[in-house]
N, C-alpha and C positions, 0 to 999 in steps of 0.2 A: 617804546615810551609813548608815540603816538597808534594804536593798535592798528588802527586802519590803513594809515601808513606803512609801517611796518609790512602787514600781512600785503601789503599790496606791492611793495617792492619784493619781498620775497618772492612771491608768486612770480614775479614777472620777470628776475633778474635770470639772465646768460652770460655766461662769460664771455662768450663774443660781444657784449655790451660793455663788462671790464675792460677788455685788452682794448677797445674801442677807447672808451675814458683815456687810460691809458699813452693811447696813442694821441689820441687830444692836446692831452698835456703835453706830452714831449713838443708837439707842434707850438704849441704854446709860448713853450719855455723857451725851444730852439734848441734842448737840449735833453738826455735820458734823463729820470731822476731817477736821482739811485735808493731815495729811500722806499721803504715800500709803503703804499698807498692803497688805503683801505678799498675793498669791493663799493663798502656800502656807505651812505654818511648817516647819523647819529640824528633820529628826528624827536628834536627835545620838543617836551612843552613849553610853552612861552614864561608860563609862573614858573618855572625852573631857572629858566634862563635867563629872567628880569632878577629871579633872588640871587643869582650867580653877580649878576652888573652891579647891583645893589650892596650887595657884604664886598664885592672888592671895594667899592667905593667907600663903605665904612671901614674896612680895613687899613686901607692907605690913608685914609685921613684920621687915625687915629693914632699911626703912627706919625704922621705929619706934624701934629701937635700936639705931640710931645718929647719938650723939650729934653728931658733925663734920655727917653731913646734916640735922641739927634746926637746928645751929646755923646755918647756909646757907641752908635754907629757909627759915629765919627773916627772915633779908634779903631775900628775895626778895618779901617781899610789900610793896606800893607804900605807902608812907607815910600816903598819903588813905583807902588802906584798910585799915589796919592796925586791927582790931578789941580793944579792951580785954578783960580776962578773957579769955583762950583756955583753950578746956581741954586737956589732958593729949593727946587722941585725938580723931580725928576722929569723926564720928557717922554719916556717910551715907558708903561708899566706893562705889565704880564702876571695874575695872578692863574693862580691851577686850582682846579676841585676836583676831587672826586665825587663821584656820585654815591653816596651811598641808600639802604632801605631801614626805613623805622620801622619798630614795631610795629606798627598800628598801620603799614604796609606803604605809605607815603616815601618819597623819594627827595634826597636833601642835600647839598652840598655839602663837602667839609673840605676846607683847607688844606691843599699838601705843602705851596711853596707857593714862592712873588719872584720878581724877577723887576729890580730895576732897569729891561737892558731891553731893546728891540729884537723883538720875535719875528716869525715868516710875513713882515707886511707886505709883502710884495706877492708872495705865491700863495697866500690863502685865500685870497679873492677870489686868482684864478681856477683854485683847486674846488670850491663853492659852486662856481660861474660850469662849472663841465661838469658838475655830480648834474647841474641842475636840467641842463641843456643834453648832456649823452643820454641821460635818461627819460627824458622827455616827463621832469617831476612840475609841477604845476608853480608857475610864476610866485605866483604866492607866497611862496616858502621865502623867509628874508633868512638872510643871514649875516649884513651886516647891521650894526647896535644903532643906538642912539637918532633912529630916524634916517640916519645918511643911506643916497643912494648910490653906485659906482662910482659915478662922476664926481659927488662930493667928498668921498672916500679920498679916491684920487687926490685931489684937491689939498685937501688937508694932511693927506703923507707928504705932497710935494712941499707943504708950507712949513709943516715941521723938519724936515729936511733940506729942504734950500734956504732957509730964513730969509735973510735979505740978497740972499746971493746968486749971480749967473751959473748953472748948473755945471761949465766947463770948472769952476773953483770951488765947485762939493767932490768931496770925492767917500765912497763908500768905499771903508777900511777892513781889511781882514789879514789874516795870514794864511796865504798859500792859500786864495778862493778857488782857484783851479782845480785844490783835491779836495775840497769843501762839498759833504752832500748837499747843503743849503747853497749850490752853487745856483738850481733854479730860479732861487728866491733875490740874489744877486740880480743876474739878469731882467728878471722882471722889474727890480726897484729903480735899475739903469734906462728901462725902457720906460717904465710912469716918469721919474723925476730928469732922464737924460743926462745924469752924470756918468761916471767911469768909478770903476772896481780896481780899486788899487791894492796891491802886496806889501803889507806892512816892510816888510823887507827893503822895498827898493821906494822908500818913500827918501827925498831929500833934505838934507834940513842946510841952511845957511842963516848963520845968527840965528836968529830969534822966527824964522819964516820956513814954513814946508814947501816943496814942491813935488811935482810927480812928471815923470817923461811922459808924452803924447807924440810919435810920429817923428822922434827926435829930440823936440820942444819941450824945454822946462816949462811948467804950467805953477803957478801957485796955487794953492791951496787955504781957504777962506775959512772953509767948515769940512767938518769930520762927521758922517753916519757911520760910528763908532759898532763895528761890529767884531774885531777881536776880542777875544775872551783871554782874560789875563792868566785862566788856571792852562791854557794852552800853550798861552806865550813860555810860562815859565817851565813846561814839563818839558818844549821843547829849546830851552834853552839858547831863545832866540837873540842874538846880539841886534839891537835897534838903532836907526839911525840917527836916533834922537832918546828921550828920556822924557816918560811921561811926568817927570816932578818939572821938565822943562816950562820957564816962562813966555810960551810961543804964541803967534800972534793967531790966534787959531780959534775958532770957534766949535765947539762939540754938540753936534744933533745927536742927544743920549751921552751927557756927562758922565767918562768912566766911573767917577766915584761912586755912583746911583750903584754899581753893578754890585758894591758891596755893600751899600748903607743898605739900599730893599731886596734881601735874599734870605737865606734859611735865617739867618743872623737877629730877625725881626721877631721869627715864631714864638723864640720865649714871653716877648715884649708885649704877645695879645693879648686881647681879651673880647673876645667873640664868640656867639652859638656856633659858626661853620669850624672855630679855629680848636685840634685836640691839642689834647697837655703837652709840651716842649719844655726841655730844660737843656740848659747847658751842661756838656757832661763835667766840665770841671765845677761847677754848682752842685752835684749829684753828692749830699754826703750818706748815700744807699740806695743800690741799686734795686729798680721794682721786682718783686717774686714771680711775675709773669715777663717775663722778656720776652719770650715768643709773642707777647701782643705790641712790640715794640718795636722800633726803627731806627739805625744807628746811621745818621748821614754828617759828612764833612760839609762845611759852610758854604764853601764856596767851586767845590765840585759842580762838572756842568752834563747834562745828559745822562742821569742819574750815577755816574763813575763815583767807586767807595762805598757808595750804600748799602747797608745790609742791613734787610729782612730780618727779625727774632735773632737777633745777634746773640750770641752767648757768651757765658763771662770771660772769655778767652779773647773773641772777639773785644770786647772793650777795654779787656786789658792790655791788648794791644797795641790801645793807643799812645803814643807816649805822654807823659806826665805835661809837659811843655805845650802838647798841639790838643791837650783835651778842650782849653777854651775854643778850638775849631774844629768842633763836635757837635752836636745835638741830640740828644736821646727825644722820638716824637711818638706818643701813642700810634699806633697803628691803623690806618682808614682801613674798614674793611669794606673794599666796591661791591657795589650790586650786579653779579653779570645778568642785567636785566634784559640788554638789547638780543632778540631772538632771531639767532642767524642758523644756515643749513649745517654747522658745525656747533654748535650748543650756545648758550648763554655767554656772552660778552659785558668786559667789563668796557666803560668809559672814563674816562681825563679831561676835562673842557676847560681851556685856558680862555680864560677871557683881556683882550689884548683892549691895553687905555693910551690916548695920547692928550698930554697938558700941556694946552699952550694957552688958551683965556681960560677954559674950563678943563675938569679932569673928566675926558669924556671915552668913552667905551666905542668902541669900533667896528670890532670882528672877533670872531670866538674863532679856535682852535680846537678839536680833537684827537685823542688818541685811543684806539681803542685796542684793549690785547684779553686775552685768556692766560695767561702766564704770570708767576709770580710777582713782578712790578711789571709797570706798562711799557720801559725800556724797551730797544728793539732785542736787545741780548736777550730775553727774559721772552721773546716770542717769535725766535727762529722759525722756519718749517711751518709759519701756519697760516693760512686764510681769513679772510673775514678781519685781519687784525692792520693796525698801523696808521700811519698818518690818514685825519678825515676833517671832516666839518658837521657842525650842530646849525639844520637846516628847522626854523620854528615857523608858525603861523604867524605873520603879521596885520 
């Protein structure tokens, strides 16, 4: 994307520079990461990536205010998990683009999915901070948004995350973070904000108040950096020690509710240049003549699980009559594998990650980049040059 860039990491790159990265990280993290992490990072141009910051930030405020889609969304979030107190706004957003190529040979976002719910704040920094430093790529390169630099980065995760609280009474929530690939991103968020990673499992509840063991010691628990996913909770059938409908004295850094009001659930609701046509497939009274330019995904599925590609009419008949309102039929993004790697043309995925606490403001970008039918890691087994990365721009 940036040409001289590009040819110039090409040229220069070894794999003993990888496994180097690599090895970095793990020092880093304290621990392996098990997903797998790209060779190269994705060197956007800046008008790319400011229109990226830009349409999320029209996107979310458009859904913001409007009313008809608050109150919609509002139903859509499943009864077991309908959290008390919601606030106003969400706190962690996460939008996605694909890249795609215009005619006229220009290079453009388009909308795949949002994501009310906290992304890798913690390990994308440091996955940034080693592409930049193992490879000796020039200072220059920023990659975090909206002006901030590490420290105020920093700064401002911790403050969204600790609110007004002593770090021993945050605790960052998950289930079973120990078998968690995103266990990196744990640890790092433990080590910026100093809280503890606690097992949805063995959280305590008395009345109306949580606790968690430390060393013996019941600790209370003030605020939640709410990182379970509820489509996990419920595949595995998890019995809690409490009930998220519960009226607990508890504060949530990323209110669950956010995780279904802003998800696939919004795309019908748009109306954007980045955003393609979505419809609800219970809305559908006929299906398009082109399905193979099409995208069948479940609402609230996480890590693309259920999605299918040119679905065919078998596939959507399969959905049942009852669960088609948690469907979406979405034109198809077709990426540009524009980025020139020793293995052919790569596509990218750049998530751009927001946090709203005075303002709705842009942080740090994510990438994915894969050669394989979606950008999933299912969908890019066996290959190189592909997977977790960062969109490194001229500042």
């Amino acid at each position: 994307m940036i040409p001289h860039l590009r040819h110039s990491f090409n040229t220069n790159f070894t794999e003993k520079g990888y496994q180097l990265l690599l090895k970095r990280l793990e020092g880093v993290c304290g621990m392996h990461v098990d997903f797998r992490v790209a060779e190269t990072p994705f060197f956007i141009p800046t008008p790319l990536i400011n229109s990226m910051v830009q349409a999320g930030k029209e996107i979310i405020m458009q859904l913001m205010t409007n009313p008809d889609y608050l109150a919609a969304s509002g139903r859509a979030i499943p009864h077991e998990f309908n959290v008390p107190n919601e606030p106003p706004r969400p706190l962690f957003i996460a939008v996605d683009f694909g890249v795609i190529r215009n005619e006229d040979g220009s290079y453009v976002p388009k909308l795949i999915e949002m994501q009310g719910f906290p992304s890798l704040f913690g390990f994308q920094a440091a996955l940034c901070q080693q592409y930049r430093e193992v490879y000796g790529l020039s200072p220059g390169l920023r990659y975090l948004l909206g002006g901030l630099d590490l420290e105020a980065y920093h700064a401002l995760l911790r403050r969204a995350i600790l609110g007004d609280h002593a770090p021993e009474n945050v605790v960052l929530l998950e289930l079973d973070p120990l078998k968690q690939k995103t266990r990196p991103d744990f640890v790092l968020t433990e080590r910026i904000c100093g809280i503890n990673t606690v097992n949805i499992r063995d959280v305590v509840k008395e009345k109306n108040r949580l606790f968690y063991r430390q060393d013996g010691v019941r600790v209370p628990i003030y605020r939640i950096y709410n990182r379970a996913i509820a489509d996990e909770l419920m595949k595995a059938d998890v019995q809690l020690p409490f009930s998220f409908r519960d009226e607990l004295n508890v504060e949530w850094a990323g209110h669950p509710n956010w995780f279904f009001r802003l998800s696939k659930f919004s795309l019908p609701y748009l109306h954007h240049p980045t955003v393609p046509r979505t419809q609800f497939l219970d809305n559908l009274t006929s299906l398009p003549g082109d399905l193979e330019n099409w995208v069948l995904k479940p609402l609230y599925s996480f890590a693309g699980s259920g999605v299918v590609v040119g679905p065919s009419h078998d596939d959507i008949a399969a959905v049942p009559d009852a669960s088609k309102s948690e469907y979406v039929l979405q034109e198809k993004v077709e990426y540009g594998a524009f980025i020139e790697t020793p293995h052919g043309g790569t596509k990218a995925e750049v998530r751009i990650m927001y946090i709203w606490l005075d303002e709705l403001q842009p942080v740090n970008n994510l990438v994915r980049l894969g050669r394989g039918k979606m950008m999933g890691v299912n969908f890019n087994k066996n290959m190189a040059w592909v997977g977790s990365s960062a969109g490194l721009f001229l500042g």
